[in-house]
Every structure is written in structure tokens, then in C-alpha cells.
PyMOL Python script that loads the backbone (N, CA, C, O; Angstrom):
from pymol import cmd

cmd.read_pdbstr("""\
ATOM      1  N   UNK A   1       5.110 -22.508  -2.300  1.00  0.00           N
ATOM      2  CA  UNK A   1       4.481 -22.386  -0.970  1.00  0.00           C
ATOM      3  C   UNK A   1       2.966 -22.524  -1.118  1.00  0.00           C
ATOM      4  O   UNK A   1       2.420 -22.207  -2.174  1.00  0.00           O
ATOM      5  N   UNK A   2       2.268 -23.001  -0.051  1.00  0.00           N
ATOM      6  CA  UNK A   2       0.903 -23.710  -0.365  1.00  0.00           C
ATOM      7  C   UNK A   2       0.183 -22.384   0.611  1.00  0.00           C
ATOM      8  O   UNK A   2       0.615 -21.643   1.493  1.00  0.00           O
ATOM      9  N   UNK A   3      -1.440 -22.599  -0.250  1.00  0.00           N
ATOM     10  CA  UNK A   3      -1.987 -21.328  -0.077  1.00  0.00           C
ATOM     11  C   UNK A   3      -2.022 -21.267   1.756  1.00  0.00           C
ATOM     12  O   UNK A   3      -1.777 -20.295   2.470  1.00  0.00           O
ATOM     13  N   UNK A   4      -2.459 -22.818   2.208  1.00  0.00           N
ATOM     14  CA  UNK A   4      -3.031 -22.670   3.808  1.00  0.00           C
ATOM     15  C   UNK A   4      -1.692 -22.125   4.652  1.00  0.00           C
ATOM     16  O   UNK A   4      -1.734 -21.407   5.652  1.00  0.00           O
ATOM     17  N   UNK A   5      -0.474 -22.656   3.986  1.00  0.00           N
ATOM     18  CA  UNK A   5       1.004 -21.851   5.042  1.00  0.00           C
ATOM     19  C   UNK A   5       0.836 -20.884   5.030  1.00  0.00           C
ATOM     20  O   UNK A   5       0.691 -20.300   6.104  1.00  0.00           O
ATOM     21  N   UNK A   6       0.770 -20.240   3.906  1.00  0.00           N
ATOM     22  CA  UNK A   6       0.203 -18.186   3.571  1.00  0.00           C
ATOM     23  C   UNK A   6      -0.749 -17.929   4.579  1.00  0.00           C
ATOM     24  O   UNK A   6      -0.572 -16.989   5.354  1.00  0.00           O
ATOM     25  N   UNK A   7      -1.689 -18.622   4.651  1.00  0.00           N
ATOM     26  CA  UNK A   7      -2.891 -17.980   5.339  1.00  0.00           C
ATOM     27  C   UNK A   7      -2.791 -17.818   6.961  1.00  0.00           C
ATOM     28  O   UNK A   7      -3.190 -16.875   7.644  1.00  0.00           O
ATOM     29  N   UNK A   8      -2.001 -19.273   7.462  1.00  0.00           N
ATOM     30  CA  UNK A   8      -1.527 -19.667   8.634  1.00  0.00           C
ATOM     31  C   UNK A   8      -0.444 -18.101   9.212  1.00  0.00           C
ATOM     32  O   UNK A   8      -0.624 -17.279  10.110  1.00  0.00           O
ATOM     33  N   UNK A   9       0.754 -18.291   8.084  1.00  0.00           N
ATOM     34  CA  UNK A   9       1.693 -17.489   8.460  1.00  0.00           C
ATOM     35  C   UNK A   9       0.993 -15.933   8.498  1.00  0.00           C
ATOM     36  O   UNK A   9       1.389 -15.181   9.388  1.00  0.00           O
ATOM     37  N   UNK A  10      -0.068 -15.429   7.521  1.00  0.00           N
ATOM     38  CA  UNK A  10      -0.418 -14.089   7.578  1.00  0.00           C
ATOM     39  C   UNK A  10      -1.610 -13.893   9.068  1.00  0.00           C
ATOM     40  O   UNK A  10      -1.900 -12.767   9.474  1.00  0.00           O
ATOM     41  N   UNK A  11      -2.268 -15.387   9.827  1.00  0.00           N
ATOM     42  CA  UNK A  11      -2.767 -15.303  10.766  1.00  0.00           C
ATOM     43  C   UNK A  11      -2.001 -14.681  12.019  1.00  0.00           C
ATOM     44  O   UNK A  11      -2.296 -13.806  12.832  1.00  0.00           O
ATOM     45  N   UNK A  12      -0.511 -15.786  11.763  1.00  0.00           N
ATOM     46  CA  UNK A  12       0.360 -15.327  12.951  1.00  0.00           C
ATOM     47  C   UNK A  12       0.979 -14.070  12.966  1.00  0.00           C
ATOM     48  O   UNK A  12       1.511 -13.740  14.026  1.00  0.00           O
ATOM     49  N   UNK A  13       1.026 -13.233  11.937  1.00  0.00           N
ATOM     50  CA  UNK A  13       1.694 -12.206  12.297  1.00  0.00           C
ATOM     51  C   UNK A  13       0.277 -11.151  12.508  1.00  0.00           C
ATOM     52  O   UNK A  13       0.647 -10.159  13.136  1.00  0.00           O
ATOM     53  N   UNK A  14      -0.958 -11.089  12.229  1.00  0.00           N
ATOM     54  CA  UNK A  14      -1.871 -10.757  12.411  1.00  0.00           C
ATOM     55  C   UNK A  14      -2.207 -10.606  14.173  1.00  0.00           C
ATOM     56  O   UNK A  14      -2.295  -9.559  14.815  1.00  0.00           O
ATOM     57  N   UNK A  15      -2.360 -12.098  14.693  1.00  0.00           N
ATOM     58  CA  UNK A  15      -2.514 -12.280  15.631  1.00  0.00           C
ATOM     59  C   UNK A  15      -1.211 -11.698  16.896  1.00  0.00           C
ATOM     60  O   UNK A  15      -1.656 -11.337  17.985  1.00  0.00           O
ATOM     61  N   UNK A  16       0.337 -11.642  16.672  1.00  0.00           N
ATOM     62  CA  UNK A  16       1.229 -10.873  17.003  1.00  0.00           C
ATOM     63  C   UNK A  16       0.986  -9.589  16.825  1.00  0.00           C
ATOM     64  O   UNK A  16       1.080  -8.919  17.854  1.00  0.00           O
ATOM     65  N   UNK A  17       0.650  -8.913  15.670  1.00  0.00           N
ATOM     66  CA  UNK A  17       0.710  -7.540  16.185  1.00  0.00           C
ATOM     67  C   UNK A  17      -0.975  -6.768  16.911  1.00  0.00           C
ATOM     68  O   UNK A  17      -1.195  -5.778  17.609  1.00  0.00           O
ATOM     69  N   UNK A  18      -1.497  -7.394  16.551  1.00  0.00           N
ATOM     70  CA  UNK A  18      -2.911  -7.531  17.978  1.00  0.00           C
ATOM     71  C   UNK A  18      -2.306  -7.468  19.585  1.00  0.00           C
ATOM     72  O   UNK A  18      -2.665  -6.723  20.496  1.00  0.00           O
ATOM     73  N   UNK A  19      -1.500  -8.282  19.583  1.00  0.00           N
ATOM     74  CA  UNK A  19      -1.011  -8.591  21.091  1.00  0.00           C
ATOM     75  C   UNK A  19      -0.325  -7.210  21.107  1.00  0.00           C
ATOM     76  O   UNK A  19      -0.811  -6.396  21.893  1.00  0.00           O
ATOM     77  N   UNK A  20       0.906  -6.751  20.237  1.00  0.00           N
ATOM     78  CA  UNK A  20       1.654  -6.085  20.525  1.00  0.00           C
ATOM     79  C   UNK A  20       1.125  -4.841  20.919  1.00  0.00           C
ATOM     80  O   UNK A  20       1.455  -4.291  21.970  1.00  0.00           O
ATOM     81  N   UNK A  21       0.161  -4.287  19.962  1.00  0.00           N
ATOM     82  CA  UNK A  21      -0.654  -2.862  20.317  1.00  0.00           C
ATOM     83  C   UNK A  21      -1.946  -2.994  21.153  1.00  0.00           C
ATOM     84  O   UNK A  21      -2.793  -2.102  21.104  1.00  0.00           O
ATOM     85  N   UNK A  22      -2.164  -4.448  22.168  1.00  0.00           N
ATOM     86  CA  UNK A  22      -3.194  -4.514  23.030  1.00  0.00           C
ATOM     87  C   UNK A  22      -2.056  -3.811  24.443  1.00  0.00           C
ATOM     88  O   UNK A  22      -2.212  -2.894  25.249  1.00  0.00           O
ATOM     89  N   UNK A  23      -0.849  -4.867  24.163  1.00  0.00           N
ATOM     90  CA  UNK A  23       0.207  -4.301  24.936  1.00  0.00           C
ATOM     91  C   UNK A  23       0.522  -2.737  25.459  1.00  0.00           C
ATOM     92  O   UNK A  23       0.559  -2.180  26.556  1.00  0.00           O
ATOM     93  N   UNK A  24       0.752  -2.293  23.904  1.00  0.00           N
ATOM     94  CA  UNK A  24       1.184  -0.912  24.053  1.00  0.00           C
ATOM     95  C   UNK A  24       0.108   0.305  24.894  1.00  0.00           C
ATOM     96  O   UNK A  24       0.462   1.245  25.605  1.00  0.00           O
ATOM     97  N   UNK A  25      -1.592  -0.216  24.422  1.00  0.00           N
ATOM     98  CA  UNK A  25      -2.381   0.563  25.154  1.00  0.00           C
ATOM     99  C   UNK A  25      -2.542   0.050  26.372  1.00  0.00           C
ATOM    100  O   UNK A  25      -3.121   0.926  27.014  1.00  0.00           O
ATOM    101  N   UNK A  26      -2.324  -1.040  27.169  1.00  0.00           N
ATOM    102  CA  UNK A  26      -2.538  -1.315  28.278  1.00  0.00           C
ATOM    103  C   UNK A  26      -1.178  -0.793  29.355  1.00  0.00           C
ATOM    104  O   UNK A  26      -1.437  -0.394  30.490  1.00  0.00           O
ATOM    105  N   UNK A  27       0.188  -0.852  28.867  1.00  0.00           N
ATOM    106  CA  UNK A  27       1.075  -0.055  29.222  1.00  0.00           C
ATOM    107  C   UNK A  27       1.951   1.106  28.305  1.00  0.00           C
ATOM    108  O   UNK A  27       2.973   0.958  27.635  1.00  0.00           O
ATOM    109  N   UNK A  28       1.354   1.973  28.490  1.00  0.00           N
ATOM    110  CA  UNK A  28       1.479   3.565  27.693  1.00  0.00           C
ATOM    111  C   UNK A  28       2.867   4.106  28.408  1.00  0.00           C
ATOM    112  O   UNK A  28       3.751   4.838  27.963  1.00  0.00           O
ATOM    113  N   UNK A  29       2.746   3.593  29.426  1.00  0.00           N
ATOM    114  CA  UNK A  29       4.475   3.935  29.969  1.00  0.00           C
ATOM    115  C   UNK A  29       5.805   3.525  29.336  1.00  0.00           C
ATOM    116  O   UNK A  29       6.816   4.199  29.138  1.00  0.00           O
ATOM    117  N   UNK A  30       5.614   2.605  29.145  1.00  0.00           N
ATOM    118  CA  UNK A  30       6.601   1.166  28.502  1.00  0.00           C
ATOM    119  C   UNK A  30       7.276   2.701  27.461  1.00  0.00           C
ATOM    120  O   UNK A  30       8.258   3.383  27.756  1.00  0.00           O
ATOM    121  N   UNK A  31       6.589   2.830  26.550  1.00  0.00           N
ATOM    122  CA  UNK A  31       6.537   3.782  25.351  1.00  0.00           C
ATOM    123  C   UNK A  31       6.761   5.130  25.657  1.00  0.00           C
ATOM    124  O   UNK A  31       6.741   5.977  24.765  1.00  0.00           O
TER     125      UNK A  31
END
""", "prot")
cmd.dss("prot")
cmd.show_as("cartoon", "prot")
cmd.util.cbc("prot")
cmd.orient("prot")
């Protein structure tokens, strides 16, 4: 596996769990 897929793939899950806990504090109910 080539270094830029690593970097790509560790962006996207980076960038997913950003969303997920922008989520969670913007609806505290959900939770």
C-alpha cells in the first residue's frame, strides 16, 4: 500500500469523525 492511500485514507476517517462529533454537539438530544 502506497504512502499517499495511507495519508488519503487516514484524512477520511479524520475528516468523518470531525463531522460525527460536530454532529453530536450540535444535536445533544440525538444522544
Amino acid at each position: 500500500m502506497t504512502a499517499t492511500l495511507m495519508i488519503v485514507l487516514a484524512g477520511a476517517c479524520a475528516v468523518g469523525l470531525f463531522i460525527y462529533l460536530f454532529y453530536a454537539l450540535m444535536k445533544p438530544e440525538r444522544f
